[in-house]
C-alpha positions as CSV (number, residue, x, y, z in Angstrom):
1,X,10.8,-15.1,3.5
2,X,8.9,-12.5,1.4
3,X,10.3,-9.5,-0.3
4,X,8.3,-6.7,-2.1
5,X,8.8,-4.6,-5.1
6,X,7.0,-1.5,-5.1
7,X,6.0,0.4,-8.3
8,X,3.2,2.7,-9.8
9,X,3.9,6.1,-7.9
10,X,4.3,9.2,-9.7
11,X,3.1,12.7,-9.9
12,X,-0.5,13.5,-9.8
13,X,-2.4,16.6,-9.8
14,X,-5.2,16.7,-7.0
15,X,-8.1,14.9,-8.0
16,X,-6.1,12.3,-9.8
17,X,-5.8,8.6,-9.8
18,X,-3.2,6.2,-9.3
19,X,-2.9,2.4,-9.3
20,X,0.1,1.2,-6.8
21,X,1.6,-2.5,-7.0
22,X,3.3,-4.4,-5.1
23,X,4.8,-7.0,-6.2
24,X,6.0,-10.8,-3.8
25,X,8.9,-12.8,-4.3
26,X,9.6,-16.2,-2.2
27,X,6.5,-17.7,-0.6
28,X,3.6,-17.6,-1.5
29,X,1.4,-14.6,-0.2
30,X,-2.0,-16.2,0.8
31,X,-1.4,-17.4,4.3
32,X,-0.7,-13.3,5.5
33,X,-2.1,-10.3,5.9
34,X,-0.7,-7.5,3.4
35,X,-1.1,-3.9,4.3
36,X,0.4,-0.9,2.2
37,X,2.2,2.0,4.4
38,X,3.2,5.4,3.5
39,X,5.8,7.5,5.0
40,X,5.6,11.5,4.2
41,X,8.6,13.8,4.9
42,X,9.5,14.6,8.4
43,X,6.7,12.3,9.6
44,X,6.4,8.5,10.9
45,X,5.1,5.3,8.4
46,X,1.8,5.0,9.1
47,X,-1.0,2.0,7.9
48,X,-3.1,2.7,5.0
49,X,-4.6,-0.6,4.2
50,X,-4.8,-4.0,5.1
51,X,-6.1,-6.8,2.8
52,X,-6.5,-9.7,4.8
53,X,-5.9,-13.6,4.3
54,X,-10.2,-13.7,4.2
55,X,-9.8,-11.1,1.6
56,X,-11.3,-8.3,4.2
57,X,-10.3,-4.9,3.7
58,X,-9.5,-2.1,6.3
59,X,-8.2,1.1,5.8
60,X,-7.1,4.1,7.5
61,X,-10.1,6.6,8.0
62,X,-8.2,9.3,6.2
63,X,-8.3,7.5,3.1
64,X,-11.7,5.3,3.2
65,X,-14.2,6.0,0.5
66,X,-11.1,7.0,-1.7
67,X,-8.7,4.1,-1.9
68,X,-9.3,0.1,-2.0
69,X,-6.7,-2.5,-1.7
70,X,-6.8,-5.9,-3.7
71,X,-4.6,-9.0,-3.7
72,X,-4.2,-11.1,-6.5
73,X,-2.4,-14.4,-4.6
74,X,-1.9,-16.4,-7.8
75,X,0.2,-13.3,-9.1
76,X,1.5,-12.7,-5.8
77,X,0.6,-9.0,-6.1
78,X,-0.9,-6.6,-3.8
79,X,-2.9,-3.5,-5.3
80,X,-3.7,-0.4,-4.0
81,X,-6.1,1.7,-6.0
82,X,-6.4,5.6,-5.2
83,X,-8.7,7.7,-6.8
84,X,-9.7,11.5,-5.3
85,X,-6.4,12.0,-4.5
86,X,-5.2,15.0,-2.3
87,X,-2.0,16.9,-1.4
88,X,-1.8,15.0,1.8
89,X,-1.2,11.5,0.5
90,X,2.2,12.8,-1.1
91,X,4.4,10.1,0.2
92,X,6.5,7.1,-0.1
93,X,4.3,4.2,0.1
94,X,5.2,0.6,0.7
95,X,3.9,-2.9,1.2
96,X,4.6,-5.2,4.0
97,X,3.3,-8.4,6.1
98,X,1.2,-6.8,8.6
99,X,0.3,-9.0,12.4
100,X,-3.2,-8.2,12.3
101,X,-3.0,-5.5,14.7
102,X,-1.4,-2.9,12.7
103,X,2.3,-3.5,12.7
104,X,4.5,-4.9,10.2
105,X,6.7,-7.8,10.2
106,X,8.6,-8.0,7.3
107,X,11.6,-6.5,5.4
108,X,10.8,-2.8,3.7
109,X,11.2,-2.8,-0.1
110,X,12.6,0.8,-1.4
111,X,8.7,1.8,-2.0
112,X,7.3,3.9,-4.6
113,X,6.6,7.9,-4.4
114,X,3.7,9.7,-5.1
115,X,3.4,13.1,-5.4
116,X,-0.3,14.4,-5.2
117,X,0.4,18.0,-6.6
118,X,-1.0,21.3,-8.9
């Protein structure tokens, strides 16, 4: 069983960076796909990135060219770097095992907020 601890959110004014982690406790992290979620008021999660076990990288068109995912699976941390940032990605984001086609299959962590804001 994996859990995640989310952390690295906070307010941002547009344009801004931010460097999200998530961090893995119980097995290892290696053998599954990660993907980072976000979930904005009055609105459904929806899939940001993946990072998977080949170490390829997919992303959500919204946010290609502006945010890249990394996994470090020695340190059993997930990262999700996001530069340019806009109003729009205010949310709660979290990290989760994700199937391969999108969904997740893990527990949810409490997430971390970030507010993209002037």
């Amino acid at each position: 069983q994996v859990q995640f601890v989310e952390s690295g959110g906070g307010l941002v004014q547009p344009g801004g960076s931010l460097r999200l982690s998530c961090a893995a406790s119980g097995s290892s992290i290696s053998m599954y796909n990660i993907a980072w979620y976000r979930q904005a008021p009055g609105k459904q999660r929806e899939l940001v990135a993946v990072t998977t076990t080949g170490g390829i990288a997919n992303y959500q068109d919204s946010v290609k060219g502006r945010f890249t995912i990394s996994r470090d699976n020695a340190k059993k941390t997930v990262y999700l770097q996001m530069n340019s940032l806009k109003p729009e990605d205010t949310a709660v984001y979290y990290c989760n095992l994700e199937d391969g086609l999108g969904h997740h299959f893990g527990s949810w962590g409490q997430g971390t907020q970030v507010t993209v804001s002037s």
